[in-house]
FIBALUM-849002 format. One record per residue (C-alpha): y, x, z; residue in one letter. Coordinates in steps of 0.02 Angstrom, whole numbers, plus 50000, padded with zeros to 5 digits. Layout:
FIBALUM-849002
- Y, X, Z, A
...
This chain:
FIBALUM-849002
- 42224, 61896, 44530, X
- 42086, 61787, 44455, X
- 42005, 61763, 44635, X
- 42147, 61714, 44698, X
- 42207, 61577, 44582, X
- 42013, 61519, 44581, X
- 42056, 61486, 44778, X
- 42218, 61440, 44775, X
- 42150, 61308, 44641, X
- 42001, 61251, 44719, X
- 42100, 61223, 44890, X
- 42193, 61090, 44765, X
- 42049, 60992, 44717, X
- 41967, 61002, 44878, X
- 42104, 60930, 44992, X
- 42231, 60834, 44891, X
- 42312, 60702, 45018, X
- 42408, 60558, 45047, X
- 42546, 60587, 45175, X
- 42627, 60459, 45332, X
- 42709, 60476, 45501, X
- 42613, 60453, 45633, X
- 42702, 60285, 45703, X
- 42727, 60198, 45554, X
- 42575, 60251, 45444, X
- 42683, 60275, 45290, X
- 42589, 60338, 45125, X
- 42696, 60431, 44976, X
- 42571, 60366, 44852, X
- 42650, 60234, 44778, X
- 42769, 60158, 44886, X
- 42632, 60039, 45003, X
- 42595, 60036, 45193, X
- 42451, 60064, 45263, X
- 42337, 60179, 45406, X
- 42147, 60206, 45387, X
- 41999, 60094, 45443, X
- 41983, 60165, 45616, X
- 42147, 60180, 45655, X
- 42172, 60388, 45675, X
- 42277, 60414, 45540, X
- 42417, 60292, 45607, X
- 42358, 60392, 45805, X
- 42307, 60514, 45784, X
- 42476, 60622, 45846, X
- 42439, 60509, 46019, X
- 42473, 60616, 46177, X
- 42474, 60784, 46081, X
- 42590, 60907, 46137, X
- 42681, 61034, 46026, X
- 42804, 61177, 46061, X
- 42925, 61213, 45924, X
- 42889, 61364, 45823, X
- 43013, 61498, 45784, X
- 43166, 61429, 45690, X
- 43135, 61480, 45508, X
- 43020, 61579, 45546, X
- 42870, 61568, 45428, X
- 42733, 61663, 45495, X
- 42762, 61572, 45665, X
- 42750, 61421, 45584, X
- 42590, 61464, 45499, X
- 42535, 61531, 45666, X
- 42582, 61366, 45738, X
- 42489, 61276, 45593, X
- 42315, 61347, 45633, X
- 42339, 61345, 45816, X
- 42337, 61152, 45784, X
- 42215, 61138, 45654, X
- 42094, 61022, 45760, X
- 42261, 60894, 45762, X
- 42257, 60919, 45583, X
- 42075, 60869, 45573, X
- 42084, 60721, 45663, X
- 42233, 60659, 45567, X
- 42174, 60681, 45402, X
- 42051, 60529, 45356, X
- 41942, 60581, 45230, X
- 42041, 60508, 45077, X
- 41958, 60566, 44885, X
- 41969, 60726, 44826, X
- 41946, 60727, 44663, X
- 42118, 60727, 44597, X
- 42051, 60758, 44412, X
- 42017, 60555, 44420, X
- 42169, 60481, 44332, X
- 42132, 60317, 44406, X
- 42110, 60334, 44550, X
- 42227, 60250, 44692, X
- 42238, 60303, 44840, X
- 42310, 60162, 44927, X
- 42150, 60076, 44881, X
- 42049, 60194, 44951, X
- 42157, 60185, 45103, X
- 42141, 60025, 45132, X
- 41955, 60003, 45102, X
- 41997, 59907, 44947, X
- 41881, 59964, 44849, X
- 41798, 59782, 44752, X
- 41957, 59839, 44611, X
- 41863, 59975, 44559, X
- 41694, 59861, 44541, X
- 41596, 59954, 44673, X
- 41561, 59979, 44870, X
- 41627, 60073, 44988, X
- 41452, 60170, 44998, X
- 41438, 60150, 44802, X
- 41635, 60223, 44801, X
- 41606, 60372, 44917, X
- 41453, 60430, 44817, X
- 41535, 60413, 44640, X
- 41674, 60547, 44684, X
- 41576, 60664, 44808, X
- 41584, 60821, 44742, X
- 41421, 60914, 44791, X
- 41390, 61097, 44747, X
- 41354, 61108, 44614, X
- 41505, 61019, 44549, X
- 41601, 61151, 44648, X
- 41530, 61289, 44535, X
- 41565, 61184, 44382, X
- 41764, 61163, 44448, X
- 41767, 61354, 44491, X
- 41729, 61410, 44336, X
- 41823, 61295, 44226, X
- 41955, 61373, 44340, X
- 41901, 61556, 44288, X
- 41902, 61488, 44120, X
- 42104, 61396, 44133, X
- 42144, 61565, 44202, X
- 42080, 61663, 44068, X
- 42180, 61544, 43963, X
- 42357, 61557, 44054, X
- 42324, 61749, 44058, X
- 42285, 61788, 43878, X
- 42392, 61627, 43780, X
- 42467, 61731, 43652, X
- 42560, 61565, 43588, X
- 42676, 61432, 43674, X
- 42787, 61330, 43605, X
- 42895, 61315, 43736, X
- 42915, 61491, 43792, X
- 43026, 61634, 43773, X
- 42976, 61795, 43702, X
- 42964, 61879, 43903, X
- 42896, 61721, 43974, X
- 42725, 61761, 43856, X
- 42695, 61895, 43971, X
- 42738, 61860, 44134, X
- 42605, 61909, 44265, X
- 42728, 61881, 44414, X
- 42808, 61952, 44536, X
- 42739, 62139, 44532, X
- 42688, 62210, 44720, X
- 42824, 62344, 44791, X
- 42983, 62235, 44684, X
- 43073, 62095, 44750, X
- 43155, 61958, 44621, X
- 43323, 61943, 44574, X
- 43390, 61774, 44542, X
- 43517, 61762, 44392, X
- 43706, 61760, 44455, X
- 43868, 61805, 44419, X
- 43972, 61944, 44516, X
- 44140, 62067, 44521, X
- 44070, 62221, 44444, X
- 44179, 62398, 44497, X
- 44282, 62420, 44623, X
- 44455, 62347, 44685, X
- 44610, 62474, 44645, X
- 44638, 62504, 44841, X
- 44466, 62568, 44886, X
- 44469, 62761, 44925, X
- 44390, 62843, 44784, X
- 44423, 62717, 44647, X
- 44422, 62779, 44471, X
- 44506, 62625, 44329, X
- 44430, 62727, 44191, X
- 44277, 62711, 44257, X
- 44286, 62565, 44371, X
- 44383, 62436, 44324, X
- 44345, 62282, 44410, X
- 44270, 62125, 44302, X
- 44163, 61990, 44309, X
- 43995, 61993, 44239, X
- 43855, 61868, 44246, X
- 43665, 61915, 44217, X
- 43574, 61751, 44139, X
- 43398, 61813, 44153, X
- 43281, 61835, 44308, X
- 43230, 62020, 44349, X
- 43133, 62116, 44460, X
- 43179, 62272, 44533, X
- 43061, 62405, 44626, X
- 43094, 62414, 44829, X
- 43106, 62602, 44814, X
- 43121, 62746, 44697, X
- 42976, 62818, 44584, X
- 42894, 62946, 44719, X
- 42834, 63092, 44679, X
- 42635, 63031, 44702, X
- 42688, 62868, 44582, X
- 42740, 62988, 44442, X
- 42603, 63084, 44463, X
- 42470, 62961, 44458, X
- 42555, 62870, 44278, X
- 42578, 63046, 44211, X
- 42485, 63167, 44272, X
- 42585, 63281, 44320, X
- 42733, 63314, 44440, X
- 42895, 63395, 44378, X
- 42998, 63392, 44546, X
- 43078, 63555, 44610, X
- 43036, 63499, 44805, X
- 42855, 63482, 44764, X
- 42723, 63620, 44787, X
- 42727, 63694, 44612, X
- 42924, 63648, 44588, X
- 42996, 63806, 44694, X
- 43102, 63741, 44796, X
- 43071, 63667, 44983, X
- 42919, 63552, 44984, X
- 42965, 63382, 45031, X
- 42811, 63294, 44992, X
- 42733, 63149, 44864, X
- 42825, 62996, 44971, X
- 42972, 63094, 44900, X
- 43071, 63027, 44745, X
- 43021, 63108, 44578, X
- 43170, 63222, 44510, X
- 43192, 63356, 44406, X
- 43165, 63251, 44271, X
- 43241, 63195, 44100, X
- 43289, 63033, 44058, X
- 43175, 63060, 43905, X
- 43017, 63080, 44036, X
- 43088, 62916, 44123, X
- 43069, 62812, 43963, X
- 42908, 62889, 43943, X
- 42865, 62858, 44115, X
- 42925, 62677, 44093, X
- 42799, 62659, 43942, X
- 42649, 62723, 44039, X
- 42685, 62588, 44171, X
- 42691, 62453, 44070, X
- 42530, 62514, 43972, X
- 42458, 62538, 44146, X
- 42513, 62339, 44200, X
- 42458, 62287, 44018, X
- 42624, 62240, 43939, X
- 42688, 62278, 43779, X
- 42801, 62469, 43800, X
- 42961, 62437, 43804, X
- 43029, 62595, 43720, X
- 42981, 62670, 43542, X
- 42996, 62850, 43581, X
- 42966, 62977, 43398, X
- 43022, 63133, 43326, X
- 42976, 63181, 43510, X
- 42990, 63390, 43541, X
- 42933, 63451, 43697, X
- 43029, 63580, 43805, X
- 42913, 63722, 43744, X
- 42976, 63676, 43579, X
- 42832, 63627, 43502, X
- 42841, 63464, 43417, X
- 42716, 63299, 43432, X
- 42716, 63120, 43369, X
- 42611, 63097, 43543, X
- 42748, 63099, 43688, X
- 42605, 63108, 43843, X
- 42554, 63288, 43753, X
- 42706, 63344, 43825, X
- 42646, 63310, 44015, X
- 42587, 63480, 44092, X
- 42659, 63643, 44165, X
- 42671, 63729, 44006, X
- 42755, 63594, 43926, X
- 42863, 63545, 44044, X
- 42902, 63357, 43971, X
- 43015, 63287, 43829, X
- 43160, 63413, 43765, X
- 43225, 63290, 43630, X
- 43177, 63117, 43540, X
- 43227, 62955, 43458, X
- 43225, 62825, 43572, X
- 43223, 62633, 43523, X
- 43184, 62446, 43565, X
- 43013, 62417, 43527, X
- 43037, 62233, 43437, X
- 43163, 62188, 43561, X
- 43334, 62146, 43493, X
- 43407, 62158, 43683, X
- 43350, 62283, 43825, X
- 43349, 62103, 43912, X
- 43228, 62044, 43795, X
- 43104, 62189, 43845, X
- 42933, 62129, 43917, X
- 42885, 62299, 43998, X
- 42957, 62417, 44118, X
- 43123, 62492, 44090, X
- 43272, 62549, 44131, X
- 43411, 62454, 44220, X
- 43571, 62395, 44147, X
- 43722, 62458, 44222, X
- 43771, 62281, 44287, X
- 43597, 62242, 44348, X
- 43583, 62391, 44453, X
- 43752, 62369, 44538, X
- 43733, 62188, 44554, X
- 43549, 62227, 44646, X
- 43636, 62371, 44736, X
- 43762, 62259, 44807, X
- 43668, 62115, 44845, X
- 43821, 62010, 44858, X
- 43940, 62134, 44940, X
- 44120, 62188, 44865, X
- 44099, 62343, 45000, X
- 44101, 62527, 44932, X
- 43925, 62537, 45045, X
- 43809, 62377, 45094, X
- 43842, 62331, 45247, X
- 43697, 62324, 45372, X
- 43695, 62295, 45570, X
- 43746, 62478, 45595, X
- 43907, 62469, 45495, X
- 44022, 62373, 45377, X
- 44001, 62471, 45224, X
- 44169, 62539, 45209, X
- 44234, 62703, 45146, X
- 44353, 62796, 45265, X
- 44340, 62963, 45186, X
- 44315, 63062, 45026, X
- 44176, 63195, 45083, X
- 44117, 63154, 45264, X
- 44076, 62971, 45309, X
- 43982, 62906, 45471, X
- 43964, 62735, 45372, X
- 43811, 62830, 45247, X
- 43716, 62901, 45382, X
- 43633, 62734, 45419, X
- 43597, 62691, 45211, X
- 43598, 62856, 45127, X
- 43534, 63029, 45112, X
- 43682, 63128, 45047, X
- 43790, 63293, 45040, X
- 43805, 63318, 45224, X
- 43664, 63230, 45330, X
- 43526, 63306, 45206, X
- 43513, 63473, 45274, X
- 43323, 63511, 45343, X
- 43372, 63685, 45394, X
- 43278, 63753, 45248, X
- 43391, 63696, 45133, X
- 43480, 63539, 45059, X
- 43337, 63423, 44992, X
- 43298, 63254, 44967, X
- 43182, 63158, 45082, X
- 43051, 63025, 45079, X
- 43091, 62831, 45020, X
- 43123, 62696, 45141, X
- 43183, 62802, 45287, X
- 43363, 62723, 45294, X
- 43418, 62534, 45317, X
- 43394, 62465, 45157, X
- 43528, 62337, 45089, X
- 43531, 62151, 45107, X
- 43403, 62113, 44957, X
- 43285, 62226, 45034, X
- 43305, 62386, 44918, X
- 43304, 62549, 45004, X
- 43393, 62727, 44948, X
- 43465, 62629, 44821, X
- 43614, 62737, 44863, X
- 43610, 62915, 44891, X
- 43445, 63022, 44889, X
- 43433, 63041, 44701, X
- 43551, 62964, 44541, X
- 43438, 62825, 44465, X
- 43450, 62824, 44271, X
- 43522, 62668, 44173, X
- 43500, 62592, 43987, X
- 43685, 62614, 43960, X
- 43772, 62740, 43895, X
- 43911, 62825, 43984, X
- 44093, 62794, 43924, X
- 44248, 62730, 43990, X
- 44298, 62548, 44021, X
- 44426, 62481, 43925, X
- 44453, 62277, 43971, X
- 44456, 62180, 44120, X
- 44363, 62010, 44005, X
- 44224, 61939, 44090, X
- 44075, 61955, 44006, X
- 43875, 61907, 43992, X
- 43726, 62019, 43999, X
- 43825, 62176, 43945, X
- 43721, 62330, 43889, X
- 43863, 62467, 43888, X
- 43909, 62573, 43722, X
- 43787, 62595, 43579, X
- 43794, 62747, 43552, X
- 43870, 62909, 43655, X
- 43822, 63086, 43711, X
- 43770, 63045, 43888, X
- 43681, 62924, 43988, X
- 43760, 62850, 44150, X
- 43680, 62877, 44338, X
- 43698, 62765, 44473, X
- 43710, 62760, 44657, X
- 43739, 62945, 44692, X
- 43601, 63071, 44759, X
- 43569, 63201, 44920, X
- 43680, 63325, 44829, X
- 43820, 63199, 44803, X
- 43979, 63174, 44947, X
- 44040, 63014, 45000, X
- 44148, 62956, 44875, X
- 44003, 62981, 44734, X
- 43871, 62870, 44832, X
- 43993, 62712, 44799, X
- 43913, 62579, 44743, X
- 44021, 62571, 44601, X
- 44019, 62757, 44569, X
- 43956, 62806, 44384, X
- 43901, 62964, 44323, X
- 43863, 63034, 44154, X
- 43703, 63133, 44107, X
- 43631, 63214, 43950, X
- 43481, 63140, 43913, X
- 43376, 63299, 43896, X
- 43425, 63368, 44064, X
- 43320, 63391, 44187, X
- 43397, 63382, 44359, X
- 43327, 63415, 44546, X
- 43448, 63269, 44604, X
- 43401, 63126, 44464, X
- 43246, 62997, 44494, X
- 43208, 62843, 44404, X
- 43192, 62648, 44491, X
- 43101, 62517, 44339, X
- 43152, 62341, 44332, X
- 43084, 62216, 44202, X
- 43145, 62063, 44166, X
- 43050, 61881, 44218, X
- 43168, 61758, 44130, X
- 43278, 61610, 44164, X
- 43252, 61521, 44315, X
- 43335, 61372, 44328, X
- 43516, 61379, 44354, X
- 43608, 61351, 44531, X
- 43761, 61280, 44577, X
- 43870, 61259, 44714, X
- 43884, 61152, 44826, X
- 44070, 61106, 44926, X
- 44048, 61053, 45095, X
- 44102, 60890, 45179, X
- 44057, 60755, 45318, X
- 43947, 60580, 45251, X
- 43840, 60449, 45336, X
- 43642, 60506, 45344, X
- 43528, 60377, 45337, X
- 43511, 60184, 45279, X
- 43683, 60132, 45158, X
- 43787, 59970, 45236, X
- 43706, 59821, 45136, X
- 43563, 59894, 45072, X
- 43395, 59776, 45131, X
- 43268, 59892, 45087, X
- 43288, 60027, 45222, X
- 43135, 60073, 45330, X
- 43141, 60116, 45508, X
- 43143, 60290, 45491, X
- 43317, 60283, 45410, X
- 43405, 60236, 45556, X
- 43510, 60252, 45655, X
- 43649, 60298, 45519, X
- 43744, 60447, 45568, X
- 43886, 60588, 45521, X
- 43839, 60748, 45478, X
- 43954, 60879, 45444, X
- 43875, 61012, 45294, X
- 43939, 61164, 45267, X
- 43961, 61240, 45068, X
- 43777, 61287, 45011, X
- 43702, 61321, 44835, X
- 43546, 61213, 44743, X
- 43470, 61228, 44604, X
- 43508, 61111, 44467, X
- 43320, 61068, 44446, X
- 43188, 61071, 44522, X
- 43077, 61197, 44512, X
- 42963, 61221, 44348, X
- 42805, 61250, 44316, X
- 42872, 61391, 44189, X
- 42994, 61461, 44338, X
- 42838, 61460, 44466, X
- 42703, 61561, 44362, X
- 42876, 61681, 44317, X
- 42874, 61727, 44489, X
- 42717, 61713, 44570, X
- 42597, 61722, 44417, X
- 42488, 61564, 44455, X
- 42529, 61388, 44387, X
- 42449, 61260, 44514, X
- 42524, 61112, 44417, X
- 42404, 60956, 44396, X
- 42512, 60890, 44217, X
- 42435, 61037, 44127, X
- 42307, 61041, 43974, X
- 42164, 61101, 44097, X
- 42181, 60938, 44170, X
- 42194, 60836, 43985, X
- 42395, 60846, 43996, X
- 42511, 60917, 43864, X
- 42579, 61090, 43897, X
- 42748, 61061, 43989, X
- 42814, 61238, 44073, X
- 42969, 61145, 44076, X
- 42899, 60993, 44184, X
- 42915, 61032, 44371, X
- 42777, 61114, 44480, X
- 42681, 61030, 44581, X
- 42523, 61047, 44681, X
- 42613, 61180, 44790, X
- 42608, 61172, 44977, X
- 42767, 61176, 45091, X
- 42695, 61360, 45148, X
- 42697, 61394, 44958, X
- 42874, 61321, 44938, X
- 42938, 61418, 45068, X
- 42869, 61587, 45023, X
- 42912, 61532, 44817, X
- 43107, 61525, 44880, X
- 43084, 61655, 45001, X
- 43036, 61781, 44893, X
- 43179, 61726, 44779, X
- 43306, 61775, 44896, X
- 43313, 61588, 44939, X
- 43254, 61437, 45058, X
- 43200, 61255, 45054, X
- 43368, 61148, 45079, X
- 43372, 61066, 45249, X
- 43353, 60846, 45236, X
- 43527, 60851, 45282, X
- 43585, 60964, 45135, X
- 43467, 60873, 45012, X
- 43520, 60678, 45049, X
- 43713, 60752, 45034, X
- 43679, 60829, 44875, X
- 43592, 60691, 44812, X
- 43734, 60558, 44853, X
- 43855, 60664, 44781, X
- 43985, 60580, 44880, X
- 43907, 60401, 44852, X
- 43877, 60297, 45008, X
- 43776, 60159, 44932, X
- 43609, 60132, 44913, X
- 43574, 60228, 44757, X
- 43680, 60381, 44711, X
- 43764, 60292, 44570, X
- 43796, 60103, 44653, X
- 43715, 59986, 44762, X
- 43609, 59886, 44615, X
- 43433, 59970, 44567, X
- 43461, 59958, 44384, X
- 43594, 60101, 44379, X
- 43484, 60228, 44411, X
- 43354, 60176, 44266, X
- 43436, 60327, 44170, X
- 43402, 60449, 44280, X
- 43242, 60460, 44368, X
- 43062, 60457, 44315, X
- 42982, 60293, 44412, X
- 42843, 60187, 44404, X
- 42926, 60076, 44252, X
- 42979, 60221, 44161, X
- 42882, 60381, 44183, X
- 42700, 60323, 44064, X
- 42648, 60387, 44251, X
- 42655, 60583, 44225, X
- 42794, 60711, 44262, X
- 42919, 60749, 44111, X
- 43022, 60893, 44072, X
- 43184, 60941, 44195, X
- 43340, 60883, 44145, X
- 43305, 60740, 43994, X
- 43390, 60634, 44099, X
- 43562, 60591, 44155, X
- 43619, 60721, 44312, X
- 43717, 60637, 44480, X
- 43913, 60688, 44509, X
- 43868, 60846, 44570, X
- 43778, 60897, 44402, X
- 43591, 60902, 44478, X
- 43444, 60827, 44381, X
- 43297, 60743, 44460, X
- 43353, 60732, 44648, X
- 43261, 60554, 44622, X
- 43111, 60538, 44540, X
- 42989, 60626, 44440, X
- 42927, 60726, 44579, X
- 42958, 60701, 44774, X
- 43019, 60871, 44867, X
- 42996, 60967, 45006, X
- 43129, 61007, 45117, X
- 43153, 61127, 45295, X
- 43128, 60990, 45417, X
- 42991, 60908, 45527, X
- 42971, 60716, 45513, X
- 43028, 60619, 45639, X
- 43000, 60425, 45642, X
- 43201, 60381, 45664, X
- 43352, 60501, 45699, X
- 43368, 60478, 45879, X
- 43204, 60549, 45952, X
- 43187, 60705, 46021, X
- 43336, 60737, 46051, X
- 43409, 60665, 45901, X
- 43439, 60769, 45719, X
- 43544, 60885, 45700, X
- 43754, 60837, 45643, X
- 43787, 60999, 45567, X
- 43675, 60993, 45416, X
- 43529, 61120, 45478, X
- 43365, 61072, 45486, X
- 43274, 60980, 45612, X
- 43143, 61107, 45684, X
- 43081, 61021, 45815, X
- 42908, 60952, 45760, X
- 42877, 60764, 45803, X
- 42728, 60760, 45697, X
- 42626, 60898, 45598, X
- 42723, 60848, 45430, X
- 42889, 60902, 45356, X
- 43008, 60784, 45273, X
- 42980, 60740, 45068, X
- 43129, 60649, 44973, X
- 43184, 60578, 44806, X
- 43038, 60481, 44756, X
- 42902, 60521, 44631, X
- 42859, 60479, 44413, X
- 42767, 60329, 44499, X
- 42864, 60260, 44653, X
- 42927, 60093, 44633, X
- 43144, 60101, 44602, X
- 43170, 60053, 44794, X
- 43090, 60223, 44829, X
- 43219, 60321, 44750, X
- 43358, 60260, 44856, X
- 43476, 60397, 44947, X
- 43402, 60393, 45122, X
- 43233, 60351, 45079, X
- 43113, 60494, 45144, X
- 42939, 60520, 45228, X
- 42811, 60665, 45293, X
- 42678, 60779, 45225, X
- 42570, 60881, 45290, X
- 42625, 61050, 45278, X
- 42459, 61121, 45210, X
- 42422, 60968, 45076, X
- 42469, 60993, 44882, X
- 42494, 60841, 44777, X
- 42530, 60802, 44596, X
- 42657, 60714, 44645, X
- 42755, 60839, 44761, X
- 42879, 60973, 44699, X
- 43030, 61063, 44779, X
- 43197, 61133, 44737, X
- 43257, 61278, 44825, X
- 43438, 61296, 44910, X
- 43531, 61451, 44988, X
């Protein structure tokens, strides 16, 4: 991990850059015109041919990228790379004005070369910040979780906070009110969830030992180590679930005494319990290790009820997920075609040696990516089993406190159709030990910002009637018609980036002589890094269209709360207000649609190329997708930056960056 923020870092300082079309020579540094001495910059797109990648499709664009990397070359004039230089200005160097800073253009160049010796200096006061980030063990600003958080963990995708219809609707075949009464629940924190169940080989490795009935030395059928663990109690999962988070260096989630094993011999060690003779954990107390909330557990654990069946349904109301084989309805009670495509259960699981589960990841897995996640075996939960009683909607629910069994969700091979509902529940002693019951960890990552919706509507795109500081690449003005679509309410942080992916690029940290601010938004990230950051959230970059609507907010003037510049002096983070450094999301007052920062503070990325006006190349899009068709090697940046001048932070204002630069002054916000 260290290697690779040392490179990810080190990219940063080595090619931090200004950005422009290629007709008009536009910089985003601070608002000013310009092109290079010799003219390339401004050219160099001259006669170059390109062929549209893939639309939205990221690895062809990065294929695309590198296939053109000798266009990037010659575009990119050599500006200064030493972005640790607070004043430096770009635009000087740009323009060859360098007499403000007292020296040559020779004298210039040679001041802020970094030779290699400075390059070892820079890598490992990099090794050093890292070292920091990963072993702070105090931050103001953070929540208890967030003091751990060493990203997105291989083999687990992310799951966004949300709100959802837990149980099932009276008319679905197989509906149970007791134990499915429909309600709405929202999950406030961030979580990650594995891709497939514990196998066999996983539990193995953690524990050493494997309990399963279909393994070698469990007696039944083998099935083999990509199988999912069973046969085991949901006292071994929490043990299991300690072990992984010792293994991944967090703190265990689970305090787990009085512990007897199932040879009844007792221990205040639960891993002496992990061999054949032993057989794992017969009985114990288990409790919250410091943690008032399973939420506020650091390490791996269990699911809750409502974040396993909100990850199960990955925004389907279905009694299956739906995939491209079939619509995730139930038609029957025992036999149903529907679960042959998602699901090993009751009546497509028989190898002709017997009924048996069978390796992870063999079926389609739902729309979130998660396979087996119904049928093949139960998965355990934190919550323990009990009827439901109200219909109230409710926030980050836990279950009962106290019963006499745990619940199981998703069904298993031994289960029919009606028991491999999504919104089936089972109850389970907690000491049993059962050929048909696995174990999937989550752990939680936090609060990402928020989202809201968007409604959907026709406006002009492009430069406002009566508004004299429009550029030609706001023209012509035209009606787009954008469909409903969800933002985030702020853009992203540099707390919400290192949540996810572990690294914090940021410049406006105290490596760089800056206050700590996890709250202030990331920047330094790439539109490749963007991307993947809202891919792997579920998530995508908002298309220009999407991002000028949202930012008017209904508002056809110049600015998105009049046509006079001194309205939005409440809002954004500019060159007369900002002290010239980023400042925490949200201090400021939000536009009509409740989002903070769409001007201001940092500029951000969005889906589309840059094109010099609306009309060429066939002309954008009126539908509110993005424009794919590359003009130049950029894609479009909006909202202005902590030190554009006011005119910059005007609806339609916009302009390109390359889509491998990072700069301090570039962010994003993610849409879906």
């Amino acid at each position: 991990m260290r290697t690779r923020f040392i490179s990810v870092m080190f990219f940063v300082l080595y090619f931090t850059s200004a950005c422009g079309s290629s007709d008009a020579g536009k910089t985003i540094n601070d608002g000013s015109d310009g092109d290079d001495e010799d003219g390339s910059w401004e050219n160099g797109f001259e006669d170059q041919e390109f062929e549209a990648p893939a639309d939205g499709d990221l690895d062809s664009i990065q294929e695309y990228d590198e296939d053109n990397a000798d266009v990037y070359e010659e575009w990119s004039y050599d500006f200064d790379i030493d972005s640790k230089h607070d004043d430096y200005d770009s635009d000087q160097f740009e323009d060859g004005d360098f007499e403000s800073e007292g020296l040559s253009e020779e004298e210039y160049e040679s001041e802020y070369e970094i030779e290699d010796e400075a390059k070892n200096e820079i890598e490992a006061e990099l090794e050093l910040d890292w070292e920091y980030e990963e072993n702070s063990d105090s931050d103001e600003y953070a929540e208890p979780w967030d003091l751990y958080m060493p990203g997105l963990t291989d083999g687990y995708i992310y799951v966004a906070p949300g709100t959802f219809l837990m149980g099932a609707p009276p008319d679905q075949l197989g509906y149970n009110e007791l134990r499915e009464m429909q309600h709405e629940v929202t999950l406030s924190r961030a979580f990650e969830i594995k891709i497939y169940e514990v196998t066999q080989a996983e539990f193995e490795y953690v524990m050493g030992w494997n309990p399963s009935r279909f393994s070698p030395g469990g007696g039944g059928v083998v099935c083999g180590e990509t199988c999912p663990v069973e046969n085991i109690s949901w006292y071994d999962s929490a043990a299991y679930l300690n072990r992984l988070s010792v293994e991944a260096e967090l703190p265990e989630c689970f305090i787990i005494e009085n512990t007897v094993c199932r040879d009844d011999s007792e221990t205040d060690d639960y891993m002496q319990c992990y061999d054949s003779e032993k057989q794992g954990i017969k009985s114990a107390a288990v409790s919250l290790n410091g943690a008032e909330s399973i939420y506020d557990c650091v390490g791996y654990r269990f699911p809750t009820e409502a974040e396993w069946e909100y990850a199960a349904r990955a925004g389907t109301y279905a009694a299956y997920y739906p995939t491209i084989s079939q619509d995730g309805s139930i038609n029957a009670l025992d036999i149903e075609p529907n679960l042959d495509f998602i699901a090993w259960y009751k009546y497509n699981v028989n190898t002709g040696s017997g009924q048996m589960p069978h390796p992870v990841g063999l079926k389609e897995a739902n729309a979130w990516g998660l396979y087996d996640v119904i049928g093949n075996v139960f998965e355990p939960t934190w919550d323990w089993f009990g009827e439901l009683t109200s219909d109230e909607a409710v926030t980050d629910p836990e279950g009962y406190s106290f019963g006499a069994y745990k619940t199981g969700r998703g069904g298993s091979w031994a289960t029919q159709a009606s028991g491999n509902r999504i919104s089936g529940r089972s109850g389970m002693l907690p000491s049993d030990r059962l050929n048909f019951v696995g174990i999937r960890p989550v752990r939680t990552l936090g609060k990402l910002t928020h989202w809201t919706e968007i409604p959907g509507g026709s406006f002009f795109m492009g430069c406002a009637a009566g508004d004299a500081s429009c550029k030609n690449d706001e023209y012509p003005t035209h009606v787009v018609d954008v469909p409903d679509f969800s933002i985030m309410v702020n853009e992203v942080t540099q707390r919400d980036y290192m949540a996810v992916t572990g690294l914090n690029p940021a410049y406006f940290k105290p490596l760089n002589g800056h206050p700590d601010c996890p709250d202030c938004p990331v920047e330094m990230v790439n539109w490749y890094e963007a991307s993947q950051f809202c891919n792997r959230i579920g998530a995508r970059l908002p298309s220009e269209a999407e991002w000028e609507y949202a930012v008017r907010a209904g508002v056809s003037l110049a600015y998105n709360c009049g046509l006079n510049a001194s309205c939005i002096e409440d809002a954004a983070w500019f060159d007369d207000n900002s002290d010239y450094h980023t400042h925490p999301a949200g201090l400021l007052e939000p536009n009509l649609f409740g989002l903070y920062d769409m001007t201001g503070n940092v500029w951000e990325w969005t889906m589309d190329y840059y094109h010099a006006d609306y009309e060429t190349d066939g002309g954008a899009p009126s539908d509110g997708s993005a424009w794919l068709i590359p003009s130049t090697i950029s894609k479009v940046v909006r909202g202005g930056s902590y030190s554009t001048p006011v005119s910059f932070l005007r609806s339609s204002e916009r302009d390109g960056l390359g889509l491998p630069y990072r700069y301090e002054r570039v962010g994003f916000r993610c849409a879906r």
